[in-house]
C-alpha positions as CSV (number, residue, x, y, z in Angstrom):
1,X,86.6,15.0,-71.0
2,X,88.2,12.0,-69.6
3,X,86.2,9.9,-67.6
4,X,88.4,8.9,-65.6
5,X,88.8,12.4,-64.4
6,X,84.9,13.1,-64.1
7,X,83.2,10.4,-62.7
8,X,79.8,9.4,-63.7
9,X,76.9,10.4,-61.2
10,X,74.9,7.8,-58.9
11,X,71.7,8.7,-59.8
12,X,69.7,5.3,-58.4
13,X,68.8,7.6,-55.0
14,X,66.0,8.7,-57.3
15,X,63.9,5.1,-57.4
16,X,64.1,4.8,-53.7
17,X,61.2,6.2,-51.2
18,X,61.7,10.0,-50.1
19,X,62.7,9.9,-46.5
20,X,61.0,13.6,-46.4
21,X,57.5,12.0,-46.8
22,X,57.9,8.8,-44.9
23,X,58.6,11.1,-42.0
24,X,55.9,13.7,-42.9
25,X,53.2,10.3,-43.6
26,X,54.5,9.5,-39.7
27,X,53.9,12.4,-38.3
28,X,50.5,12.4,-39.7
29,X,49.7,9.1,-38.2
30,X,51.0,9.8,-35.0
31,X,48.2,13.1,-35.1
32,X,45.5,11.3,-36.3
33,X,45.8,9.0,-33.7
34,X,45.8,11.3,-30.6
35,X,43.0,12.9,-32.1
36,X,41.0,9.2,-32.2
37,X,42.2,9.0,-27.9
38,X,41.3,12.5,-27.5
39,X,37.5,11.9,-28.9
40,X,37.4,8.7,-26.8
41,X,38.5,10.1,-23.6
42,X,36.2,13.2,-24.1
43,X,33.6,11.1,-24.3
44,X,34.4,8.7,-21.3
45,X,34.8,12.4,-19.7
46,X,31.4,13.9,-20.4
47,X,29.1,10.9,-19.1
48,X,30.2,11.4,-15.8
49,X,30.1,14.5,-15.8
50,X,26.7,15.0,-17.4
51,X,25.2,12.2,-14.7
52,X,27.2,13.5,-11.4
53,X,25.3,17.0,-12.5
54,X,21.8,15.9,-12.6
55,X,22.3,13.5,-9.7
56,X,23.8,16.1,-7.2
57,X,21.8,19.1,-8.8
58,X,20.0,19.9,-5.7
59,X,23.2,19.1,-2.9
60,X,24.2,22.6,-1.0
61,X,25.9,23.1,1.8
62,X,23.2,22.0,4.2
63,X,21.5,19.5,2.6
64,X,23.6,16.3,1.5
65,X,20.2,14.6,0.2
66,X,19.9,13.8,-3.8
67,X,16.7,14.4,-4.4
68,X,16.8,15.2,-8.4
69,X,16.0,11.3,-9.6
70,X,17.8,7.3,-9.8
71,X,19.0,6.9,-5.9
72,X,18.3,10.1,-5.0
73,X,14.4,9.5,-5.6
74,X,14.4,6.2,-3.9
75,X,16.3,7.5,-0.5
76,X,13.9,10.4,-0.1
77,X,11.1,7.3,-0.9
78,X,12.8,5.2,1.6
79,X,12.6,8.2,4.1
80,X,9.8,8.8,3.8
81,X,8.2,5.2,4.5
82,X,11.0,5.2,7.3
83,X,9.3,8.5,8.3
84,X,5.8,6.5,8.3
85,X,6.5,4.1,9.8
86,X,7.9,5.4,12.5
87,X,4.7,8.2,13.0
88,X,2.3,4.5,12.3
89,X,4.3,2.7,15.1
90,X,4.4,5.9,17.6
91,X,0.7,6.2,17.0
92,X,0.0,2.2,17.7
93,X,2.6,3.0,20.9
94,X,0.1,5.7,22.3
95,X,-3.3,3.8,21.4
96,X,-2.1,1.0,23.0
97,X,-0.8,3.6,26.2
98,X,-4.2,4.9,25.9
99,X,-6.0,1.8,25.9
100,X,-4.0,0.4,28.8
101,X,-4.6,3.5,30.5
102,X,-8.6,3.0,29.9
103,X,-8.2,-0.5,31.4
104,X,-6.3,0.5,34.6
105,X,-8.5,3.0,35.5
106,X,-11.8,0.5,34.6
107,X,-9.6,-2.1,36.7
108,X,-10.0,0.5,39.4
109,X,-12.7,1.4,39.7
110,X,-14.1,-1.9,39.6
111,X,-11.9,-1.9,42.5
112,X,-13.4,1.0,44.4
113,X,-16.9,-0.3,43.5
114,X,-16.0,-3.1,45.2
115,X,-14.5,-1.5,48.2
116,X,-17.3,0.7,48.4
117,X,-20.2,-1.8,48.8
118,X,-18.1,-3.9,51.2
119,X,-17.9,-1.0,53.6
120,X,-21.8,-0.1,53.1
121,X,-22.9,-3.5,53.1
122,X,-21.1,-3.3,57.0
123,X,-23.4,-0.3,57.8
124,X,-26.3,-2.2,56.3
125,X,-25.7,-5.3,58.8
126,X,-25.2,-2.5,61.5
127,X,-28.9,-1.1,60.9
128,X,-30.3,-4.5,60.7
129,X,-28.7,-5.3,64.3
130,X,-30.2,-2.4,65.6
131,X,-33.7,-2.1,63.7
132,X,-33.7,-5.8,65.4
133,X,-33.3,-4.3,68.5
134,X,-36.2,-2.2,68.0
135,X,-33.2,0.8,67.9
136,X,-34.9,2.4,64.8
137,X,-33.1,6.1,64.8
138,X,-29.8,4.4,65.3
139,X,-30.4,2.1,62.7
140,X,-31.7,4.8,60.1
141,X,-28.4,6.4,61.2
142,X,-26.6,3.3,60.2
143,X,-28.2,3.0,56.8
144,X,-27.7,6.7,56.0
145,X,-24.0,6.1,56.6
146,X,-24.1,3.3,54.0
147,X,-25.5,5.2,51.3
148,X,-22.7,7.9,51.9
149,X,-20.5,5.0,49.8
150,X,-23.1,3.2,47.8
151,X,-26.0,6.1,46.1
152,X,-28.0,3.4,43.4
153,X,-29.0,0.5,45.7
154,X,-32.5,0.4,47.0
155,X,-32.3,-1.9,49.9
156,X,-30.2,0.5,52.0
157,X,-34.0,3.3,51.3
158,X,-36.2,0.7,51.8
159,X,-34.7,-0.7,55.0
160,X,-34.8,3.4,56.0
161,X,-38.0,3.9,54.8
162,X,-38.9,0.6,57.1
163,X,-37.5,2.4,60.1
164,X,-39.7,5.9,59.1
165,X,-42.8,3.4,59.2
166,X,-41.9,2.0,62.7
167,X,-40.8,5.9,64.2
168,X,-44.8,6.8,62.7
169,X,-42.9,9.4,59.7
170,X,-45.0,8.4,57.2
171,X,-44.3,11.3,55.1
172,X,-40.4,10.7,55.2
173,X,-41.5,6.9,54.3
174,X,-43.0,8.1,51.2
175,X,-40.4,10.0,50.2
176,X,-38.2,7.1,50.6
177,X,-40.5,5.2,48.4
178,X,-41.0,7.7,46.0
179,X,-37.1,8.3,45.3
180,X,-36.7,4.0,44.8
181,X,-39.4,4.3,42.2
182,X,-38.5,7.3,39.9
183,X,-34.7,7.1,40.3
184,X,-33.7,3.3,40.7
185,X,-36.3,0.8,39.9
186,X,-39.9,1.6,38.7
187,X,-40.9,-1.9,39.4
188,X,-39.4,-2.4,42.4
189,X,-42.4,-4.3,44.7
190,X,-41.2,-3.3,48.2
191,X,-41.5,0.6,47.4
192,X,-44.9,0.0,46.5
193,X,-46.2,-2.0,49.6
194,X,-44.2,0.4,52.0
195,X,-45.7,3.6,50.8
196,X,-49.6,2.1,50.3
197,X,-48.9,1.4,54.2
198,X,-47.8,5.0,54.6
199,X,-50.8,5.9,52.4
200,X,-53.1,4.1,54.6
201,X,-51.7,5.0,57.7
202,X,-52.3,8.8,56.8
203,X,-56.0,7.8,56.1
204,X,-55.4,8.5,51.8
205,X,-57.4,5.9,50.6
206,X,-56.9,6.8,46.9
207,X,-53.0,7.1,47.1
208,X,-53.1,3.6,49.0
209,X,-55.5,1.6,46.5
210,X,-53.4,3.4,43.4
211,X,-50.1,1.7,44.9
212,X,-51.7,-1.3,45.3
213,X,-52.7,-1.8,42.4
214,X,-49.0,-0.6,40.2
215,X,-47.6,-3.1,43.1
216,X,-50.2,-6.0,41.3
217,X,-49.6,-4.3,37.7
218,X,-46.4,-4.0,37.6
219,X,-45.1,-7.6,39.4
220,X,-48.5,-10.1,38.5
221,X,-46.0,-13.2,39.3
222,X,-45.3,-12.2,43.0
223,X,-49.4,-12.3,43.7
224,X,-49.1,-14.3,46.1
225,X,-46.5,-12.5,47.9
226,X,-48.2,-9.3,48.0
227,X,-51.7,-11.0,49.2
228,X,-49.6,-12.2,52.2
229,X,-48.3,-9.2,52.8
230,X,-51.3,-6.9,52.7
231,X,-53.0,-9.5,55.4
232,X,-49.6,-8.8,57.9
233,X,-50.0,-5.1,56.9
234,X,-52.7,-5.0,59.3
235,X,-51.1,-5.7,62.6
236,X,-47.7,-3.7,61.4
């Protein structure tokens, strides 16, 4: 054959790179690497997943507290100590209502105390006007008023019992006596001396001497007081 007829084939195309596999080796880089993104975005995915469901495990519908642990554990602490100390300040807020309440009504009746002596202390100056004027009943009237406001003094009896002496009720004097000594003061030197002159008056010598002598017993450092007043008991 001529060659000039049949040309000779180009056959260098065979030492060059296939463009079937540089496209194929593409592909398979391009596929690999959404495969690496894929595994890295699933994982980016599944921690926030895995910690929004243990975190809000416990939220429903009506209750929007996180109570399962991390923040959730330290609101329902914080609630609680909120919760505390709110139930520690209400209960300070009531003792100290309490207490003021205590004080008020201490505060008044100190007040009433007050007010009530001042108005028997009147009626005691009112008896003592008239037992001056020899107006024993009205003054035994006058102290009995005054012990209608004041109950646990003994000058308001023993002035009464004074009047009993003078009106010749011995008996009523005792009684007097008899109520300063067992309910108010045991000691108290007057009661004595008033009902050993009842006691004599009534002619009982052995209720008279026994009086005497608690009077001495009971109050040695008024001695002298109570010799000077058995020597006027003579002429009362």
């Amino acid at each position: 054959m001529d060659g000039l007829n049949y040309p000779e084939f180009d056959e260098s195309f065979l030492n060059e790179p296939s463009k079937v596999v540089e496209l194929i080796e593409t592909l398979d880089v391009m596929v690999n690497s959404n495969k690496m993104e894929d595994k890295r975005e699933g994982k980016k995915k599944k921690e926030p997943q895995t910690s929004f469901a243990d975190i809000s495990a416990d939220v429903t519908d009506d209750s929007f507290f996180i109570t399962s642990r991390g923040r959730s554990q330290n609101l329902g602490r914080r609630s609680t100590r909120r919760t505390r100390s709110r139930s520690k300040a209400l209960a300070n807020l009531n003792q100290f209502t309490f207490m003021r309440q205590i004080d008020q009504t201490l505060e008044q009746r100190t007040q009433t105390r007050i007010e009530r002596e001042r108005v028997a202390n009147n009626f005691r100056r009112l008896g003592n006007s008239a037992y001056r004027k020899e107006q024993f009943s009205n003054a035994i009237e006058m102290y009995t008023r005054g012990l209608e406001y004041i109950k646990d003094t003994p000058v308001l009896y023993i002035n009464r019992a004074c009047c009993y002496l003078k009106l010749r009720n011995f008996n009523l004097a005792i009684i007097e006596c008899n109520n300063i000594l067992t309910k108010l003061d045991p000691k108290y030197l007057r009661a004595f001396l008033y009902r050993a002159i009842a006691y004599k008056r009534l002619n009982d010598e052995k209720n008279y001497e026994e009086s005497i002598y608690q009077a001495k017993r009971l109050n040695s450092r008024e001695m002298e007081f109570i010799d000077d007043f058995l020597e006027k008991m003579r002429t009362f």
